[in-house]
N, C-alpha and C positions, 0 to 999 in steps of 0.2 A: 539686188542691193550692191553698191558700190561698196568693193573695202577700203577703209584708207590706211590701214598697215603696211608701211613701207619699209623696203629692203633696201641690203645692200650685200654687195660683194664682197667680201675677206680674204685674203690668205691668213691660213691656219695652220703652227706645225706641231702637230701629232707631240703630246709629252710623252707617248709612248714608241713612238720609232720611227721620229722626228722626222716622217712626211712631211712636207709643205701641202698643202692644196687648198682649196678656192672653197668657201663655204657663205649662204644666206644668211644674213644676220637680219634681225629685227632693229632698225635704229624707231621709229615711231608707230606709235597705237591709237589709235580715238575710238577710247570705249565704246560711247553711242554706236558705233556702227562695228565695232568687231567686241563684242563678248568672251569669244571662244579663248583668247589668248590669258584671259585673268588668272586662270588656273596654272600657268606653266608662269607668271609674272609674279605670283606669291610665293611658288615654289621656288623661285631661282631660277628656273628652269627656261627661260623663251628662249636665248638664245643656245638651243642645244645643238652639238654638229657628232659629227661621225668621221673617223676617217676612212679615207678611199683605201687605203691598205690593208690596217692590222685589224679596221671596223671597233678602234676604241673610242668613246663617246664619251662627250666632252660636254662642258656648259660653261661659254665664254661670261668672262664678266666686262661686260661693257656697257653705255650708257643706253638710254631705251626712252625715249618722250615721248611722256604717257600722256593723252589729252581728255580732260574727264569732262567734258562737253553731254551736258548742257550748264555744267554749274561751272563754266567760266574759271578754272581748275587747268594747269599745267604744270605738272611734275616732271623734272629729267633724274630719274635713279640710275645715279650712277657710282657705284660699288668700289669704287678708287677712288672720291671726292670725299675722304676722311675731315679732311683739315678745313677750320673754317677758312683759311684763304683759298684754298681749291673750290670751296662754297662760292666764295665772294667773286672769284675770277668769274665761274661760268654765268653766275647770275648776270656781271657786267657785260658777256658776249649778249647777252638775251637782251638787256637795256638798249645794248649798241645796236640789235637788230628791229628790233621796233622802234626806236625813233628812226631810223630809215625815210619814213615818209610817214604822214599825217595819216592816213588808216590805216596803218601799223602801230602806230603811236596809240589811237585811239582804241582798238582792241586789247592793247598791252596794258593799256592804265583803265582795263575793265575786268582785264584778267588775274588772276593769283599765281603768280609763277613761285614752286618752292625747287630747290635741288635737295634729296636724300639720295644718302649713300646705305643707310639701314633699313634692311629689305622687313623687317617688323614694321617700323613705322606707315610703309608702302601697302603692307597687308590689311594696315586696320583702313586709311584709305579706300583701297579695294574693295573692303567687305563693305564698309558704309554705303559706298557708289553702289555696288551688288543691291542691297537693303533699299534701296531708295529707289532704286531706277528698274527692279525688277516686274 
């Protein structure tokens, strides 16, 4: 099975004795084909790091697009987009990248894009897609 959970690289420095160093983050998930992540995604938890020094562990708050395919479903939780214009901004990057070209377009105005920053809302989400698709 292919996964489509895609990474990326960080620097990360230590709030505890403010190492720098290079850490995996999760920026995207599509459920349908990785399961395994939903548990550390309701907890808070996906993106967890360690540091290479003092080994004090950490759980970055950063954005994470979730794709909840097959139900045409695309959440960006992201835990610093408090404010409805922070909503409104990322939503608009999203508009701007599916009109791009006509089967961008056409997938976009099929799909339900929300942005949450409240990891509750994300969970009941989660659990439903769990319930449904298990």
């Amino acid at each position: 099975m292919t996964r489509l959970t895609r990474t990326s690289i960080v620097e990360v420095k230590c709030e505890k004795c403010k190492t720098v160093y290079e850490a995996k983050v999760i920026d995207h998930i599509d459920l349908s084909e990785d399961r395994e992540i939903v548990k550390a995604l309701k907890t808070g938890k996906a993106n967890r790091v360690q540091c290479s020094k003092c080994k004090k562990v950490m759980y970055l708050k950063r954005s994470i697009v979730v794709n909840f395919d097959p139900e045409s479903r695309i959440i960006l939780y992201d835990p610093k987009a408090r404010t409805k214009a922070q909503k409104e901004e990322l939503t608009h990057d999203y508009h701007s990248v599916i009109t791009f070209n006509e089967i961008l377009q056409e997938v976009g105005e099929e799909t339900e894009f929300l942005v949450l920053s409240d990891l509750s809302k994300l969970k009941v989400l989660l659990d439903a897609y769990t319930k449904a698709h298990s």
